[in-house]
C-alpha positions in Angstrom: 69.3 91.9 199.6 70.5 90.4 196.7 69.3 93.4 194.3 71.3 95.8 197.0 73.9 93.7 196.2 73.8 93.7 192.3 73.1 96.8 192.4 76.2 97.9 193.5 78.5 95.6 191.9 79.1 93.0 194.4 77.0 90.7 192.8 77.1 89.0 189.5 75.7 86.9 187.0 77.2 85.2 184.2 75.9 83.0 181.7 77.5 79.5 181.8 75.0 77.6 179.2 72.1 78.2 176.8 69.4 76.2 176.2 67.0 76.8 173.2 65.2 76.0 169.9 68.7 75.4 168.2 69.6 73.1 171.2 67.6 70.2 170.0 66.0 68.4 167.7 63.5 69.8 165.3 60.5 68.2 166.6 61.5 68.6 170.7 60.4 72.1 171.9 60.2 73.7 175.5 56.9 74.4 176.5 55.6 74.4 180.5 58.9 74.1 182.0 58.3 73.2 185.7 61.4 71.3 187.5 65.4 71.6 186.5 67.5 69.2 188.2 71.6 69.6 187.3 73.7 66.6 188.1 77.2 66.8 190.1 78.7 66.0 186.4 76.8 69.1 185.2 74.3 67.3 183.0 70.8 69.3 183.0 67.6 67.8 182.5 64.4 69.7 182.2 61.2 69.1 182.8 58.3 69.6 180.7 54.9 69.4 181.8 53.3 70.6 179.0 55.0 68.4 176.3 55.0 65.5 178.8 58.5 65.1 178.6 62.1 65.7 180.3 65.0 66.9 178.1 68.4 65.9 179.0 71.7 67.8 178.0 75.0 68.0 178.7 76.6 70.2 180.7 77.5 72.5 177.8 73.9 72.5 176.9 73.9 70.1 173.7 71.3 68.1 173.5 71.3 64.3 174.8 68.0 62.3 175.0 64.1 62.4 175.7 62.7 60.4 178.4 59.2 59.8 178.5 56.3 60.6 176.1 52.6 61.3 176.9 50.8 58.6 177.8 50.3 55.8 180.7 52.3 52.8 180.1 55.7 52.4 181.4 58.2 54.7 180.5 55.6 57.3 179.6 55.0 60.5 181.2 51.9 61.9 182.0 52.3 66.1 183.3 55.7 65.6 184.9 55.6 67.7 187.5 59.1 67.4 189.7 62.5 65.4 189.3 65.3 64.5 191.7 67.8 61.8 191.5 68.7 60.1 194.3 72.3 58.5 193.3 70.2 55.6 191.7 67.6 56.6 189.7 65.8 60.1 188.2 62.6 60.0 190.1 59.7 61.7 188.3 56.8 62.4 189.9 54.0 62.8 187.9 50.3 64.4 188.1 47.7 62.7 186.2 49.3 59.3 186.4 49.7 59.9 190.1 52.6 58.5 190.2 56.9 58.1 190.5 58.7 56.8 187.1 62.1 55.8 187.6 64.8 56.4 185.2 68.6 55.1 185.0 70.7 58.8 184.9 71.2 57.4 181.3 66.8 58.3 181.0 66.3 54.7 180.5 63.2 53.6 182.1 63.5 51.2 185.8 60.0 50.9 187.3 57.3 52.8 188.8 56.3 53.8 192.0 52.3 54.1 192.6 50.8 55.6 196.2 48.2 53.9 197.6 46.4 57.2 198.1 46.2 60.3 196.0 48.8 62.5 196.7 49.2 66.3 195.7 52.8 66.6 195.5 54.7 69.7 195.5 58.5 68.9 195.5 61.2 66.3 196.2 64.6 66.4 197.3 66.7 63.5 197.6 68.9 63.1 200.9 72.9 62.5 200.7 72.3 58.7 201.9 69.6 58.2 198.7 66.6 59.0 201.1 64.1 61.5 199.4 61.5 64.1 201.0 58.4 64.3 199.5 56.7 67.7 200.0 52.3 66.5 199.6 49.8 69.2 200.2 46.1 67.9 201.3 43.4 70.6 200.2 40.3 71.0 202.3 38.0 73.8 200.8 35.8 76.1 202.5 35.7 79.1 204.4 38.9 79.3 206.8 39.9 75.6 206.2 43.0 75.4 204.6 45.3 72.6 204.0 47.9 70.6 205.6 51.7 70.2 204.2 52.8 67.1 205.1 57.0 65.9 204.3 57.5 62.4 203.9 60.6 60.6 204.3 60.6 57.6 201.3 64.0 54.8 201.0 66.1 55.4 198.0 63.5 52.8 196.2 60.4 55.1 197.6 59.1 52.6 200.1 57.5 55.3 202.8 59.7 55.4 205.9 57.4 58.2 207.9 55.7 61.2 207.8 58.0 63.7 209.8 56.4 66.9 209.8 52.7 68.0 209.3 51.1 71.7 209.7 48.0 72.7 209.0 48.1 76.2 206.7 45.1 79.0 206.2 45.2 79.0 202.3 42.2 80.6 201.2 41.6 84.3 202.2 38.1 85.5 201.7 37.5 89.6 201.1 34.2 90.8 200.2 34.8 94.2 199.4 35.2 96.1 196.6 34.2 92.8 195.1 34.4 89.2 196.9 37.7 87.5 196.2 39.5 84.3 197.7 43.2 85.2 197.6 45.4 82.3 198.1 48.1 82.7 200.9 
């Protein structure tokens, strides 16, 4: 394992950049961080669910730009949630909007994307040929029900190409004793 292995000296880590407070401007701030994407350059950008935001920074970790602000309208992010970028664009899926905001890798706004259905997404990775994967959880509650993963295959400008894998996954564990609990698997 990999603690075996730094245990005993064969592994090691080593600090390459820092990102804090002093990193950016005054009135920026890390808060929820939930998605890091790092670019083949080495620029970084974070995002930031809870200050509806993604930071971008340099590979030496100075501060660059700001993409998105809370809100609704275009070029506004609403609980950014996951990031990948495709060759093209920054793709930014986002929760309560229920949607994908495209971004330039410069963070200037493109276009955005919006389902026909709700989805639930829980990652995306983008494909050497600009193709992304789109991990989406559906949730059905009750006793031994579960939910299903589904990945979707999308174009490089998120047209859905086809669903190519779907399993259906016991989620919800129910104990009644010492006390009744659902633990989630």
């Amino acid at each position: 394992s990999w603690t075996d292995q730094y245990n005993k000296g064969q592994l090691k880590f080593e600090e390459r950049v820092v990102i804090s407070a002093n990193s950016m401007p005054d009135e920026l701030g890390l808060k929820g961080i939930d998605d890091v994407l790092v670019m083949e350059n080495g620029d970084i950008f974070i995002v930031d669910l809870a200050m509806h935001q993604v930071l971008k920074f340099d590979k030496n970790g100075t501060y660059i730009t700001r993409i998105g602000r809370q809100g609704s309208g275009p070029g506004d992010l609403n609980l950014p949630r996951y990031i990948a970028f495709n060759g093209k664009y920054l793709i930014i899926w986002e929760i309560r909007n229920q949607r994908f905001s495209l971004f330039g890798p410069d963070g200037k706004f493109v276009k955005i994307i919006k389902p026909q259905n709700r989805m639930m997404v829980h990652g995306i990775k983008s494909l050497k040929n600009g193709e992304l994967i789109v991990e989406n959880v559906i949730y059905k509650y009750g006793k031994n029900i579960g939910q299903e993963i589904l990945l979707k295959r999308y174009s490089s400008e998120m047209v859905f190409v086809k669903e190519m894998y779907r399993q259906k996954v016991l989620s919800d564990r129910y104990i009644s004793t010492p006390i009744r609990i659902n633990i989630v698997q």
